[in-house]
PyMOL Python script that loads the backbone (N, CA, C, O; Angstrom):
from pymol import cmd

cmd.read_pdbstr("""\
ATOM      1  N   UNK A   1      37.064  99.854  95.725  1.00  0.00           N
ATOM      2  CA  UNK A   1      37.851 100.798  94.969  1.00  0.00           C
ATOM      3  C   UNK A   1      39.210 100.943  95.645  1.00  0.00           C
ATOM      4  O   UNK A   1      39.288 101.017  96.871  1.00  0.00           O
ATOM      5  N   UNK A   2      40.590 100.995  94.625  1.00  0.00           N
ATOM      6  CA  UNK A   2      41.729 101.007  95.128  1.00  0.00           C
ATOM      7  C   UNK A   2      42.225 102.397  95.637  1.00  0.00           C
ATOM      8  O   UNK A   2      41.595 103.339  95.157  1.00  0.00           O
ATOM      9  N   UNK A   3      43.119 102.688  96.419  1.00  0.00           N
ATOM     10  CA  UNK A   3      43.267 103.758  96.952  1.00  0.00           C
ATOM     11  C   UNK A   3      44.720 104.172  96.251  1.00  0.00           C
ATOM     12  O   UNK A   3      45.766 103.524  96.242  1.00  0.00           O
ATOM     13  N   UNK A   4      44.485 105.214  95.784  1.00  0.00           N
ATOM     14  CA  UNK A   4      46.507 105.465  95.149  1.00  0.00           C
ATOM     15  C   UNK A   4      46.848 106.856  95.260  1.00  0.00           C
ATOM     16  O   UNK A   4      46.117 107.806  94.977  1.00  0.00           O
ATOM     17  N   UNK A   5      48.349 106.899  95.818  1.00  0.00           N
ATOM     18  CA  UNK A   5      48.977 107.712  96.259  1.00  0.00           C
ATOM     19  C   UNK A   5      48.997 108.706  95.343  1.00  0.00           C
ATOM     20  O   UNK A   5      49.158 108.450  94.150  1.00  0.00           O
ATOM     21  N   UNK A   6      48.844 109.895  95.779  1.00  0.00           N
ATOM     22  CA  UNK A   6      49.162 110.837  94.081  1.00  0.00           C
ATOM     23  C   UNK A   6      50.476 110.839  93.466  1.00  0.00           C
ATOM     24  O   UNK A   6      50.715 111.025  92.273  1.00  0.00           O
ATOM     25  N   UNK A   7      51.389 110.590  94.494  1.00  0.00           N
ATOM     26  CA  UNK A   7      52.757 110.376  93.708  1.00  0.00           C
ATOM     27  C   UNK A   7      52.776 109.477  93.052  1.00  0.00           C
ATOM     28  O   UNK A   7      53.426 109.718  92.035  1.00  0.00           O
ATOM     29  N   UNK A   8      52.452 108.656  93.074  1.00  0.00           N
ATOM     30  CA  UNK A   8      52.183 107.294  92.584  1.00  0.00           C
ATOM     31  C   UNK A   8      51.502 107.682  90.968  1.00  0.00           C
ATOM     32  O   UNK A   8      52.060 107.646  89.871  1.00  0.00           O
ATOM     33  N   UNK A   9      50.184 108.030  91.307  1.00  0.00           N
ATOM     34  CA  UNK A   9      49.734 108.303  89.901  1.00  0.00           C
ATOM     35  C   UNK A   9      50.820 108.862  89.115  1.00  0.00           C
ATOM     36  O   UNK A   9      51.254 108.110  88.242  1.00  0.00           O
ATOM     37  N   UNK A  10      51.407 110.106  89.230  1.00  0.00           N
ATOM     38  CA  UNK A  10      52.210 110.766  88.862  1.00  0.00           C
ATOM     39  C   UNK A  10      53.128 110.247  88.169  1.00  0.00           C
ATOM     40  O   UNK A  10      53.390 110.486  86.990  1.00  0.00           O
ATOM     41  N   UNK A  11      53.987 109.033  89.363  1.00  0.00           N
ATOM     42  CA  UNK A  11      54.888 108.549  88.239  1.00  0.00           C
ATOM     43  C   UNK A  11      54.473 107.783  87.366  1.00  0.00           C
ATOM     44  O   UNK A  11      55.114 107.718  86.316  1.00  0.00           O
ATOM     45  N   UNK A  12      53.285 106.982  87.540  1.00  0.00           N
ATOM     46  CA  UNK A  12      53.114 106.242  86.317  1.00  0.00           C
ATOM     47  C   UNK A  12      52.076 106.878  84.737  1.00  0.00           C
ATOM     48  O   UNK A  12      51.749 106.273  83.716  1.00  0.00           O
ATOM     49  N   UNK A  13      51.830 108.270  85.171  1.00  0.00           N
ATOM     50  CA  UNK A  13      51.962 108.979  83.911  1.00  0.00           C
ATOM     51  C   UNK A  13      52.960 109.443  83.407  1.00  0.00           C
ATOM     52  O   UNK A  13      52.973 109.614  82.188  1.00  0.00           O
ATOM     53  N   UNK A  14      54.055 109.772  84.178  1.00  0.00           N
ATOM     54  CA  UNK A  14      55.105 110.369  83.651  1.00  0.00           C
ATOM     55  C   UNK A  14      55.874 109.433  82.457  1.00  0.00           C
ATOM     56  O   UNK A  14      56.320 109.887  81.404  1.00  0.00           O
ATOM     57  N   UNK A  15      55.934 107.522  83.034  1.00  0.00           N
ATOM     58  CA  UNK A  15      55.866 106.611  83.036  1.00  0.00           C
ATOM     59  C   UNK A  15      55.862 106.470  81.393  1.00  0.00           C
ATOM     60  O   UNK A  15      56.651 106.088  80.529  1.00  0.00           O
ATOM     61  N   UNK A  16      54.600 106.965  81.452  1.00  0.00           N
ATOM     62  CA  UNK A  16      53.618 106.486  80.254  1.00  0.00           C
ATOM     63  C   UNK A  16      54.245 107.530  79.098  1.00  0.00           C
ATOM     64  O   UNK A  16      54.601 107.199  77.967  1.00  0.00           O
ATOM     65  N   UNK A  17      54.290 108.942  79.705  1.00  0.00           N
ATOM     66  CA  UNK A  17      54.806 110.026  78.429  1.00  0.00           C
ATOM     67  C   UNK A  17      55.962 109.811  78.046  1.00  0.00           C
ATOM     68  O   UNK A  17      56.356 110.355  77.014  1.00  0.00           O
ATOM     69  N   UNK A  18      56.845 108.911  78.829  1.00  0.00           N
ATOM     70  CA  UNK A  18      58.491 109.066  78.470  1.00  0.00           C
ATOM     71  C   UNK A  18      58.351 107.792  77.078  1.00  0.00           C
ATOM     72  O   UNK A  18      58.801 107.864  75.935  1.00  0.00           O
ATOM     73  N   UNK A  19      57.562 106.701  77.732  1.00  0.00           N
ATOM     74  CA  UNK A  19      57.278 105.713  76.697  1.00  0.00           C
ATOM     75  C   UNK A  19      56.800 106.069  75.329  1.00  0.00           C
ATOM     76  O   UNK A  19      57.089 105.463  74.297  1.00  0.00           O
ATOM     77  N   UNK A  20      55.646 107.656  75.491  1.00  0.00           N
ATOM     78  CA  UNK A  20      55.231 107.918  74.387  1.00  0.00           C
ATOM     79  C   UNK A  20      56.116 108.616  73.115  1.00  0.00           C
ATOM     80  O   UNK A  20      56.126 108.663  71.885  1.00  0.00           O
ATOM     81  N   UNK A  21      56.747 109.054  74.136  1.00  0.00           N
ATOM     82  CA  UNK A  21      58.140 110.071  73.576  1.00  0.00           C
ATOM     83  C   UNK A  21      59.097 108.900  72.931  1.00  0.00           C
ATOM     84  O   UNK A  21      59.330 109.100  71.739  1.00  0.00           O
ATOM     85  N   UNK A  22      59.624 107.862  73.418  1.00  0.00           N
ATOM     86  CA  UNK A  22      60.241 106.986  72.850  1.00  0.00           C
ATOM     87  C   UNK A  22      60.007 106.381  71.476  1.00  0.00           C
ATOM     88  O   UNK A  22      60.783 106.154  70.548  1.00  0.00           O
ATOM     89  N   UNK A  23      58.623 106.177  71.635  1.00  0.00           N
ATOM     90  CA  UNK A  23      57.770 105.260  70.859  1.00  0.00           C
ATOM     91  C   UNK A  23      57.848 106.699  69.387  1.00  0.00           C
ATOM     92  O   UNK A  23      58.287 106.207  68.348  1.00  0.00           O
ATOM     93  N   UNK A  24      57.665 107.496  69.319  1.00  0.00           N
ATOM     94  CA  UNK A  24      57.142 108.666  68.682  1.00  0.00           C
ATOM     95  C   UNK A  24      59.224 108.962  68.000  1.00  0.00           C
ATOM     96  O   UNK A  24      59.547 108.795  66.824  1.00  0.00           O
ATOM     97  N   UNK A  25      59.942 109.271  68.809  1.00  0.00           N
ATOM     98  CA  UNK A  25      61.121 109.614  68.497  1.00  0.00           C
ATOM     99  C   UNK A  25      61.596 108.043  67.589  1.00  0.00           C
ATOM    100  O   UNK A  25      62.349 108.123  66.618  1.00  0.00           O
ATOM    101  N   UNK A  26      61.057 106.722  68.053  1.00  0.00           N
ATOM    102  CA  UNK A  26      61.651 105.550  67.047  1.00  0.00           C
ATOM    103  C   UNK A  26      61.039 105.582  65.683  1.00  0.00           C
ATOM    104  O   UNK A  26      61.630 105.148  64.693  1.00  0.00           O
ATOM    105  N   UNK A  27      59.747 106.147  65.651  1.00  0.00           N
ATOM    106  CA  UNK A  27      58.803 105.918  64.559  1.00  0.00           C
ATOM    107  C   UNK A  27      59.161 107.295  63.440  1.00  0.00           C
ATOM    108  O   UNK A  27      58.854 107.205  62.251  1.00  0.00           O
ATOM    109  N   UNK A  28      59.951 108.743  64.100  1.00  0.00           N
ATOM    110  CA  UNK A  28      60.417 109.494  63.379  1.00  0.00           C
ATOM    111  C   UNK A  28      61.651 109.081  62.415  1.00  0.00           C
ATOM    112  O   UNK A  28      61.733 109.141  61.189  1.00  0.00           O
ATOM    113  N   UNK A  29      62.857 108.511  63.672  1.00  0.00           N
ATOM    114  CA  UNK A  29      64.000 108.026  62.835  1.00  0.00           C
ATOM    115  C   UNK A  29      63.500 106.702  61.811  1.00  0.00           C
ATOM    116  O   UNK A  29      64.140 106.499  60.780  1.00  0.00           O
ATOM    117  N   UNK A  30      62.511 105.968  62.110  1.00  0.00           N
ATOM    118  CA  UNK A  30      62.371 104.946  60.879  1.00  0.00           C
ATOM    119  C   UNK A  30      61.876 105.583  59.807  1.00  0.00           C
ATOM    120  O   UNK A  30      62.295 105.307  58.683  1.00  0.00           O
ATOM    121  N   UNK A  31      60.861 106.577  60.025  1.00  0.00           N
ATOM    122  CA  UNK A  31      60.402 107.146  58.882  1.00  0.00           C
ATOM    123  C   UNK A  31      61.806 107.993  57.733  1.00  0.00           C
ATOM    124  O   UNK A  31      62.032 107.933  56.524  1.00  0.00           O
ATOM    125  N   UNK A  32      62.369 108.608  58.716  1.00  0.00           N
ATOM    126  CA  UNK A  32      63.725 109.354  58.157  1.00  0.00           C
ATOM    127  C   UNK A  32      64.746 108.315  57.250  1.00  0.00           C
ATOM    128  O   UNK A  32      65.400 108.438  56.214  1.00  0.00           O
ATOM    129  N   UNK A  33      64.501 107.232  58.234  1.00  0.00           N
ATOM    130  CA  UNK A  33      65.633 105.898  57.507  1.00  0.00           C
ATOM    131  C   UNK A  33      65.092 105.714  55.711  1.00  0.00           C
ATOM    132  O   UNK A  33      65.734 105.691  54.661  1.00  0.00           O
ATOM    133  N   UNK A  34      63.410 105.592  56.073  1.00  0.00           N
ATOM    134  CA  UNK A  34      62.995 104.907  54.629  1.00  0.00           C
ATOM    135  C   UNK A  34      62.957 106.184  53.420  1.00  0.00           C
ATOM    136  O   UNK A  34      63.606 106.291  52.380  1.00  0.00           O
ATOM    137  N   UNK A  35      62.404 106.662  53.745  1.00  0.00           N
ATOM    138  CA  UNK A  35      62.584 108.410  53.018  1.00  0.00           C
ATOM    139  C   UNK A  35      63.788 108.417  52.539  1.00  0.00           C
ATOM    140  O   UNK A  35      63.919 108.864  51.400  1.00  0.00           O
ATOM    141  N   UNK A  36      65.128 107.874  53.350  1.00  0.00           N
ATOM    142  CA  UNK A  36      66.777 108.224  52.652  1.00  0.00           C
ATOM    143  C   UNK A  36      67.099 106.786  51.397  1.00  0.00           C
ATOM    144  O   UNK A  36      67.548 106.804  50.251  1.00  0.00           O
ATOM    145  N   UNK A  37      66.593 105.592  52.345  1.00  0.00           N
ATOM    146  CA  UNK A  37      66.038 104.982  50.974  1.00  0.00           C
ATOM    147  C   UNK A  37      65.657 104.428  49.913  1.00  0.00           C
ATOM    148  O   UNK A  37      65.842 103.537  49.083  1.00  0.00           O
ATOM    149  N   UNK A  38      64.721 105.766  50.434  1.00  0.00           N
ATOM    150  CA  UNK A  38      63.402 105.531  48.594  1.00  0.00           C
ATOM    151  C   UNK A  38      64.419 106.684  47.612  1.00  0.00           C
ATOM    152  O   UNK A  38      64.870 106.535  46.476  1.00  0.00           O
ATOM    153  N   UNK A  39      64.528 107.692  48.442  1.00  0.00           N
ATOM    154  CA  UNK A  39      65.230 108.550  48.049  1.00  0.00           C
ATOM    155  C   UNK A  39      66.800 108.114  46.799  1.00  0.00           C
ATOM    156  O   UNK A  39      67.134 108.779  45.819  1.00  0.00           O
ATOM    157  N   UNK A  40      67.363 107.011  47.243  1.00  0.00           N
ATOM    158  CA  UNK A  40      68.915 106.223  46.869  1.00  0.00           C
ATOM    159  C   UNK A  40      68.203 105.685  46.045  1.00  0.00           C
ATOM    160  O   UNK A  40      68.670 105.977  44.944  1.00  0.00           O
ATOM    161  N   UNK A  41      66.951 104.787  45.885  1.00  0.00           N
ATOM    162  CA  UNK A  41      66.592 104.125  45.308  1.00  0.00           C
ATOM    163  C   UNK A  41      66.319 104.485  43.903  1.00  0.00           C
ATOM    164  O   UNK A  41      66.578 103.958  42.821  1.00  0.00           O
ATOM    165  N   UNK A  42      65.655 105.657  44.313  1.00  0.00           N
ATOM    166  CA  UNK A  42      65.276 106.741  43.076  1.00  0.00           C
ATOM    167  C   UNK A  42      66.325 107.493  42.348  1.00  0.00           C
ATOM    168  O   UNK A  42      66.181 107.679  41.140  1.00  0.00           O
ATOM    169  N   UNK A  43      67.307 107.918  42.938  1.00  0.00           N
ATOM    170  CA  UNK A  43      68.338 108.430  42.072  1.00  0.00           C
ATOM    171  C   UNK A  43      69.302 107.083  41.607  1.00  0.00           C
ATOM    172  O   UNK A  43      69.950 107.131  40.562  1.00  0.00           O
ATOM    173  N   UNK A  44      69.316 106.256  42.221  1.00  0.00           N
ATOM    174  CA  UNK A  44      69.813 104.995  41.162  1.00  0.00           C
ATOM    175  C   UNK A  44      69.420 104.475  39.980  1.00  0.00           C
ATOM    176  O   UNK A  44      70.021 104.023  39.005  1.00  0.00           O
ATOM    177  N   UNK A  45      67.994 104.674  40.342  1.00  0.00           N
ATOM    178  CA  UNK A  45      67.055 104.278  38.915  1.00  0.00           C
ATOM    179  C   UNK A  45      67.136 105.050  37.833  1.00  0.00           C
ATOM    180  O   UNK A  45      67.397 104.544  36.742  1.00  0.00           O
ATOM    181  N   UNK A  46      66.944 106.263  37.966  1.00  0.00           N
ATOM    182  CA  UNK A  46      67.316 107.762  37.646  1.00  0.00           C
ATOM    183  C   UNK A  46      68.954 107.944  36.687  1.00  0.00           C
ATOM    184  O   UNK A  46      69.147 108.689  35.726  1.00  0.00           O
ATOM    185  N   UNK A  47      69.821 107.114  37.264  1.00  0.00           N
ATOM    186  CA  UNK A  47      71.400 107.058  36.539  1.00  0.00           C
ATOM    187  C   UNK A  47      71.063 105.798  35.790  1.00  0.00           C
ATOM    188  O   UNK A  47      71.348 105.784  34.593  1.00  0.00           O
ATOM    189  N   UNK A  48      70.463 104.676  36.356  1.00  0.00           N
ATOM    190  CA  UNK A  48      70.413 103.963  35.446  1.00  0.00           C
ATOM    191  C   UNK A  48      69.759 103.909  34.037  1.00  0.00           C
ATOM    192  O   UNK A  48      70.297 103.334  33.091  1.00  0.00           O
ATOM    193  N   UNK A  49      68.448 104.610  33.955  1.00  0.00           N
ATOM    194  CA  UNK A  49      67.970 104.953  32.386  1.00  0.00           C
ATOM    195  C   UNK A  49      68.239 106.173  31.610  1.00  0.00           C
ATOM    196  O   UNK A  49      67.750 106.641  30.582  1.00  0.00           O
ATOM    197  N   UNK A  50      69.488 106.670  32.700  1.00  0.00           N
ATOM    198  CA  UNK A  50      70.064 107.724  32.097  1.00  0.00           C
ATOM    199  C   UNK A  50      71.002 107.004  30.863  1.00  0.00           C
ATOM    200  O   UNK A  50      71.049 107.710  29.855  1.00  0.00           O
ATOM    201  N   UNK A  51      71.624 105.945  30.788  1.00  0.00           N
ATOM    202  CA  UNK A  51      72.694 105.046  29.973  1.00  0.00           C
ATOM    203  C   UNK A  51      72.075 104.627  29.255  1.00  0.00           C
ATOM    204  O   UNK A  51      72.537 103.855  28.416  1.00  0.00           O
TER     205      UNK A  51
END
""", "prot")
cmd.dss("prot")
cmd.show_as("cartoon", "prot")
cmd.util.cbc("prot")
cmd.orient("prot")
């Protein structure tokens, strides 16, 4: 069994949450991106069978 420093652990959870935070903050702005759009998409369609 390996022996590990507690600082050690430490940083490589911290490690891990900053990654999760990243990962979580990219997957918000993509979601925000497609939402704006479906959103364009829909009011285009929307003017168009308006004519």
């Amino acid at each position: 069994m390996f022996l590990t420093v507690k600082s050690s652990t430490q940083i490589t959870w911290f490690s891990y949450a900053i990654l999760r935070d990243s990962l979580c903050r990219k997957s918000s702005l993509t979601l925000a991106i497609l939402l704006d759009i479906l959103a364009t998409i829909r009011l285009a369609l929307r003017r168009l069978l308006e004519v």
